[in-house]
C-alpha positions as CSV (number, residue, x, y, z in Angstrom):
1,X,-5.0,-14.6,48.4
2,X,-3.9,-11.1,47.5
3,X,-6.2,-8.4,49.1
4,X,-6.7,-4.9,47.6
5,X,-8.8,-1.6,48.1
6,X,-11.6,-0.7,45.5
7,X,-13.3,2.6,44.9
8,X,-15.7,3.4,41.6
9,X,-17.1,6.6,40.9
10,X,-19.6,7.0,37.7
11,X,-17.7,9.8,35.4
12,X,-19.6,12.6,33.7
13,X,-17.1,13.5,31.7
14,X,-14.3,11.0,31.0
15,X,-12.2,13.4,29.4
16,X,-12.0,15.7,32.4
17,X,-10.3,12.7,34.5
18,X,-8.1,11.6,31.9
19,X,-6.6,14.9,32.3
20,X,-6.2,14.7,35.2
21,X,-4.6,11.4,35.3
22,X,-2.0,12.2,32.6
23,X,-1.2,15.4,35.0
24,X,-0.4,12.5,38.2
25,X,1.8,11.2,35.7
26,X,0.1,7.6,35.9
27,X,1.9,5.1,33.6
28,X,-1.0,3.6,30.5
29,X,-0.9,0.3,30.3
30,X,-3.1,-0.4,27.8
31,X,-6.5,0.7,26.3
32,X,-8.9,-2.6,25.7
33,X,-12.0,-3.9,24.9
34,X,-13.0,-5.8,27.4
35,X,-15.7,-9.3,27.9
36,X,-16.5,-10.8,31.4
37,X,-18.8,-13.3,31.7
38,X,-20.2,-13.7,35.7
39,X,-21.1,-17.2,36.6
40,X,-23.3,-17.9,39.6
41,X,-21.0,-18.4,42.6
42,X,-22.3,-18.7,46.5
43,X,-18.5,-18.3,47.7
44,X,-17.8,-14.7,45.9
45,X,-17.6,-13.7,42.6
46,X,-16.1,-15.5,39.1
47,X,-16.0,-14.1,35.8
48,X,-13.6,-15.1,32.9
49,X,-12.2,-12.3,31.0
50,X,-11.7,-11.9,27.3
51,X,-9.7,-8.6,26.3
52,X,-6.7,-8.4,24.0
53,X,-4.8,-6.8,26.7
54,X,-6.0,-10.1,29.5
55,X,-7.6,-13.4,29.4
56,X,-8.3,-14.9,32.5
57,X,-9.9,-16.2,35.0
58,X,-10.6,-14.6,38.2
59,X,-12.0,-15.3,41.4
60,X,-12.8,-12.4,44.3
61,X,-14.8,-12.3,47.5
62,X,-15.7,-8.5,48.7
63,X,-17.9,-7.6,51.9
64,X,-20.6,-5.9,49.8
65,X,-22.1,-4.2,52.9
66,X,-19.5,-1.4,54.3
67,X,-18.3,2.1,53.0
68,X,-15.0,0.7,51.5
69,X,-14.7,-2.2,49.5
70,X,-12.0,-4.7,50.5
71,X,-11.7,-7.9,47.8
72,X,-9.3,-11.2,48.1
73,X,-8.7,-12.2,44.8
74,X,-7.2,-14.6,42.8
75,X,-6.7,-14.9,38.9
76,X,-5.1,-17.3,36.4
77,X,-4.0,-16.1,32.8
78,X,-5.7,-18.3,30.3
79,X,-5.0,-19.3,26.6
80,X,-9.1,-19.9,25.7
81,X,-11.4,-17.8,27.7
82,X,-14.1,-19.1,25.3
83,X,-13.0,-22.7,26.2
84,X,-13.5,-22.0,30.4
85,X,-16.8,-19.7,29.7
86,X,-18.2,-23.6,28.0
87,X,-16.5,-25.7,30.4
88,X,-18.0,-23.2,33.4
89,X,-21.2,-23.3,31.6
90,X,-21.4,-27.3,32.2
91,X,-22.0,-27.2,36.0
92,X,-22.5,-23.2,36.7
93,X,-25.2,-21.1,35.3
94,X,-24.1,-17.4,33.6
95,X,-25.4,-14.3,35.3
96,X,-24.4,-11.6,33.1
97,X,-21.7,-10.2,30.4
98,X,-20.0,-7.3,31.2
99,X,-18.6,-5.2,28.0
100,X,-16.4,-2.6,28.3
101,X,-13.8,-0.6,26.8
102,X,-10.9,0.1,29.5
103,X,-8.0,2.4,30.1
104,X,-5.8,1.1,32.6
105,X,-3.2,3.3,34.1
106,X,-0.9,2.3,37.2
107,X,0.0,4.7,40.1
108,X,2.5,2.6,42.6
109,X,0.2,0.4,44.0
110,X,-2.7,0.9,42.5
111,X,-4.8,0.2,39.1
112,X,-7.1,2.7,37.8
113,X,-9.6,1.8,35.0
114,X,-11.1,4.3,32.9
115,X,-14.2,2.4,31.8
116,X,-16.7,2.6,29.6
117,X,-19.4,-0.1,30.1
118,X,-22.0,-0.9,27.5
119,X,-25.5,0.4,29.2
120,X,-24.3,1.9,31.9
121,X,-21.7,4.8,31.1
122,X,-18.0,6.3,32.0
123,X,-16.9,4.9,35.5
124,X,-13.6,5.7,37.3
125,X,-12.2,2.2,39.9
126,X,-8.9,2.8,41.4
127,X,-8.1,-0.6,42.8
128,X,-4.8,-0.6,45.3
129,X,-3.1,-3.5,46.6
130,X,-2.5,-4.1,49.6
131,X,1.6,-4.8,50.0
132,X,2.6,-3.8,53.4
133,X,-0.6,-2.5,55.2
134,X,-4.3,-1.5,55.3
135,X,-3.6,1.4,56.4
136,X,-1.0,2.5,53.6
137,X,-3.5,1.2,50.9
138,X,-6.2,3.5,52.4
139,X,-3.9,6.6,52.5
140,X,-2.8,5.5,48.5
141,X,-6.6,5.9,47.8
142,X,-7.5,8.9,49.7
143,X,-4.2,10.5,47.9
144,X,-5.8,9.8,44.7
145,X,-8.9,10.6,45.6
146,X,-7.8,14.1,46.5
147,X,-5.6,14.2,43.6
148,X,-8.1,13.7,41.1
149,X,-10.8,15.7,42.7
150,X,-13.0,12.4,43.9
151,X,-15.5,12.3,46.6
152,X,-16.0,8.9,48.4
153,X,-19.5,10.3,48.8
154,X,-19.8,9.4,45.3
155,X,-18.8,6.1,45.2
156,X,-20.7,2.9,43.9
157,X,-20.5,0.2,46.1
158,X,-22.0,-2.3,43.9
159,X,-20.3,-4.3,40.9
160,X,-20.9,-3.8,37.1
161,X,-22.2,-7.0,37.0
162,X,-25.0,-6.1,40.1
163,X,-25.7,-2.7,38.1
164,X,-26.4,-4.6,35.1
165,X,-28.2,-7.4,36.3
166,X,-30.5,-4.3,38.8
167,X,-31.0,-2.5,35.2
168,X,-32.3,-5.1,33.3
169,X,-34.8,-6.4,36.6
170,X,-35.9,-2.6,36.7
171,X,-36.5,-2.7,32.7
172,X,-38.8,-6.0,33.4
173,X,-41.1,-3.9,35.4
């Protein structure tokens, strides 16, 4: 499985790092509206995407525990994500739908979203791949990081999907 290096900061002002990232001279990919639907999972984490930019499905497993956030992922592009979301549905129970509106930008080896999730703001993930070594995907990351004025203090070690899920628990109470 492919292995990459996650970081995701919440944004105060997304405008600010857009900026920023036209000025690294990041090539846009494309600007979506996105739909993942989580389904439980005791291995790791599946979600099937729905976005006019990618439908698919995608599997990842992440230490959730540590400072920086190392994922193995795999994904398949899909035809029907509604079709796998009802077919999932037969044997898995959902946990949560994630809706966003993404910006995707690509810096050599790494992915960096501009998202705006519904009920829970502007977040920043640079996600880098891993292609020769650990070591050169950290330095990719702390490059950016730098580069667009990022502190790894800042950084959200949980998943939109845990941060939804925590929000509506919290709004239970």
């Amino acid at each position: 499985m492919p292995k990459n290096l996650e970081i995701k900061i919440k944004l105060a002002n997304r405008v600010k790092f857009l900026n920023r990232i036209t000025k690294l001279k990041a090539q846009k990919i494309y600007s979506s509206e996105q739909v993942d639907v989580y389904f439980q999972n005791e291995k790791g984490r599946l979600k099937v995407r729905d976005s006019n930019g990618e439908k698919s499905v995608i599997f990842y497993s992440r230490v959730e525990d540590g400072r920086e956030r190392w994922s193995k992922f795999h994904f398949i592009k899909v035809e029907s994500p509604k079709e796998w979301v009802s077919f999932f549905k037969l044997f898995m129970k959902p946990l949560v739908t994630v809706k966003k509106h993404r910006t995707l930008f690509h810096y050599k080896n790494t992915r960096i979203h501009l998202d705006k999730i519904k009920g829970l703001g502007n977040f920043i993930e640079l996600e880098t791949k891993v292609n020769s070594s650990l070591k050169k995907a950290r330095e990719e990351v702390e490059f950016l990081c730098k580069d667009l004025g990022l502190s790894k203090n800042d950084q959200i070690l949980n998943s939109y999907s845990d941060l939804l899920i925590a929000k509506k628990v919290k709004s239970k109470k």
